[in-house]
N, C-alpha and C positions, 0 to 999 in steps of 0.2 A: 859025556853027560852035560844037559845044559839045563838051564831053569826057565821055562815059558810060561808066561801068564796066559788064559784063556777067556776074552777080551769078548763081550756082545756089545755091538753098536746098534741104536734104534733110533729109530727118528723120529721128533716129538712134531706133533702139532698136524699128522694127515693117519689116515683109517684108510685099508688096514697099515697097521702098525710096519713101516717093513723091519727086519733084523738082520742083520752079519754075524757071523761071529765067526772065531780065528785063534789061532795062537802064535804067538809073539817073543822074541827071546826079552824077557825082565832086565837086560844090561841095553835093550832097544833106546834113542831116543826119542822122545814126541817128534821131532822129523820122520822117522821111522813108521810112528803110529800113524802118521797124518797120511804118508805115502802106502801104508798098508787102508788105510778105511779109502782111499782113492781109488782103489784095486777092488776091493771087496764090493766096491758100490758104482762106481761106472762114473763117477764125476770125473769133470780134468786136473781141478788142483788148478785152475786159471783165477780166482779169486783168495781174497785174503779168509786166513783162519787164525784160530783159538784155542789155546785149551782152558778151562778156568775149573776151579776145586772149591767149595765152601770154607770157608776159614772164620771161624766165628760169630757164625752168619750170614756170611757175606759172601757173592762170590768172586773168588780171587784169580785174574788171570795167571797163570803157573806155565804157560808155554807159548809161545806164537813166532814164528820167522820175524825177523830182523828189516827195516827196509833196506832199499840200493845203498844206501849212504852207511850204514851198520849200524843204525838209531833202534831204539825198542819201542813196539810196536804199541802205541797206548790203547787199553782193552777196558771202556768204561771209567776211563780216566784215571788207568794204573797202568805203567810199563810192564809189560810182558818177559818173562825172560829171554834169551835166545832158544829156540825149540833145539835144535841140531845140538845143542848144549847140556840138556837135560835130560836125565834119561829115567825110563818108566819110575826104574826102583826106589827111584826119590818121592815120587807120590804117587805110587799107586803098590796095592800087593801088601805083603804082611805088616812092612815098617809103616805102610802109611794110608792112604783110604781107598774102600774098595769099589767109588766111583767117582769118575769126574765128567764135564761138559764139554763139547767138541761142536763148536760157532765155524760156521762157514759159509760164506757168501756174507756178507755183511747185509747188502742192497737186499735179496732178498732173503736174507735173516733166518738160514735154516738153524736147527737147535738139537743136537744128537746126545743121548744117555749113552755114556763107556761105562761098563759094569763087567769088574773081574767076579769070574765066575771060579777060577780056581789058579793055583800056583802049580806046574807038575815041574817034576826032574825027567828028561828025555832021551834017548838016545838019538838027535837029531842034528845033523849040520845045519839043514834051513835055519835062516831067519825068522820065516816066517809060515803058518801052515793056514791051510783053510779048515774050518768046519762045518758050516751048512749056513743055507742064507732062507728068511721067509720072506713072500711077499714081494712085491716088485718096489726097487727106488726109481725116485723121480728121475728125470733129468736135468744134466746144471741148466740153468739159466733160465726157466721154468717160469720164474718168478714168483719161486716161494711157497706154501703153504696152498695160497689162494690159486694161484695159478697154476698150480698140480689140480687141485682139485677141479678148473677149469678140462684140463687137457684129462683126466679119469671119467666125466660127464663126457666129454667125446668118444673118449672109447667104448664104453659104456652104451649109447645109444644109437650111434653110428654117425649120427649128426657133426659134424667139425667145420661150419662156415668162415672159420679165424683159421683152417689150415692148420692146425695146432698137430693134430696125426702127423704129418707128412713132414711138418718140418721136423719133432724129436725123431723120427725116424732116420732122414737124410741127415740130419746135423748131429746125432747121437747115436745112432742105430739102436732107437729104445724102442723097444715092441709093445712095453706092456704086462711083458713074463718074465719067470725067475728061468734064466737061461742057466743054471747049476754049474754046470760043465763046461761052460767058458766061461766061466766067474771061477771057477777050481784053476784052470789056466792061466789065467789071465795071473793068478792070487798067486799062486804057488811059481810061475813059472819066471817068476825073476821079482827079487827083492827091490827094484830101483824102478819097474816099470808105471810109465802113468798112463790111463785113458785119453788120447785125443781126441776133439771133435773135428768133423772135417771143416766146419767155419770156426774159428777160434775165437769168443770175446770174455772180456774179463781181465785182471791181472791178478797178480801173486808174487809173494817173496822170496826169498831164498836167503842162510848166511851161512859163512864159514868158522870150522874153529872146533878145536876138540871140548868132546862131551864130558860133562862134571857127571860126577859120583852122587 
């Protein structure tokens, strides 16, 4: 028996809405979380991320990878903890709040709502399980908000002069559609696995170091 939270991720700021959602063992940490919504959503995880929690108003970064040198990540001008370090059940779930923020791509500034939907007791070895996804997500490197909404007006009318089609397809293999069934694979079939693109840009962090309570 293990305890999984049941995690929706949405993406603010493009119509329609897309969603993920999953479930997650509550002893996970935000490493865990970051490398599960990479899965769930087709990004590479090639750019720098975030997690941040409101705390008295305000919001507070509570997660983010480390750099090369093992510094913390300053997130609106507050160090970040180590993600690989911290883990859900410190803020998120009964003891603590039943949603937080997930910042990724800095450049172009995308902004995801994490909302626990529920806490169960399982009989499940996974780590991690799928649920169902609505809606199609963008692809990395897009350029954001604007620039999705750029490459949805091409698909949309068939018009694409900027190429915009052809390259998320070669460089992502993004179509456009919620492909279910290889989002269930891709999710379910290995806890560690990430999207790559076949041209790679961008960077991202990584640190070592056992996870706090």
């Amino acid at each position: 028996m293990a305890q999984f939270l049941e995690l929706s991720v949405s993406l603010s700021g493009v119509l329609p809405r897309p969603v993920r959602r999953f479930r997650i063992r509550h002893t996970a940490t935000f490493a865990d979380l970051h490398a599960a919504i990479m899965a769930a959503t087709g990004w590479s995880g090639s750019h720098l991320w975030a997690f941040t929690a409101e705390r008295l108003g305000e919001e507070t970064p509570i997660a983010a990878p480390c750099g090369p040198d093992g510094e913390y990540l300053a997130v609106d001008g507050f160090p970040a903890p180590p993600a690989d370090r911290i883990r859900l059940a410190r803020h998120l779930g009964p003891a603590g709040a039943t949603e937080c923020r997930y910042l990724y791509d800095f450049g172009d500034g995308w902004e995801c709502r994490v909302l626990v939907h529920d806490l169960l007791v399982l009989h499940e070895r996974a780590a991690r399980r799928w649920v169902g996804a609505e809606f199609p997500w963008p692809p990395d490197d897009c350029g954001g908000p604007f620039g999705y909404a750029r490459l949805q007006e091409a698909l949309r009318t068939g018009e694409d002069p900027e190429g915009l089609l052809a390259w998320a397809r070669e460089t992502w293999g993004w179509t456009g559609r919620v492909d279910e069934a290889a989002l269930r694979r891709a999710f379910d079939g290995s806890g560690d696995e990430a999207p790559r693109a076949r041209r790679r840009r961008g960077r991202g962090g990584s640190s070592g170091g056992a996870a706090e309570e």
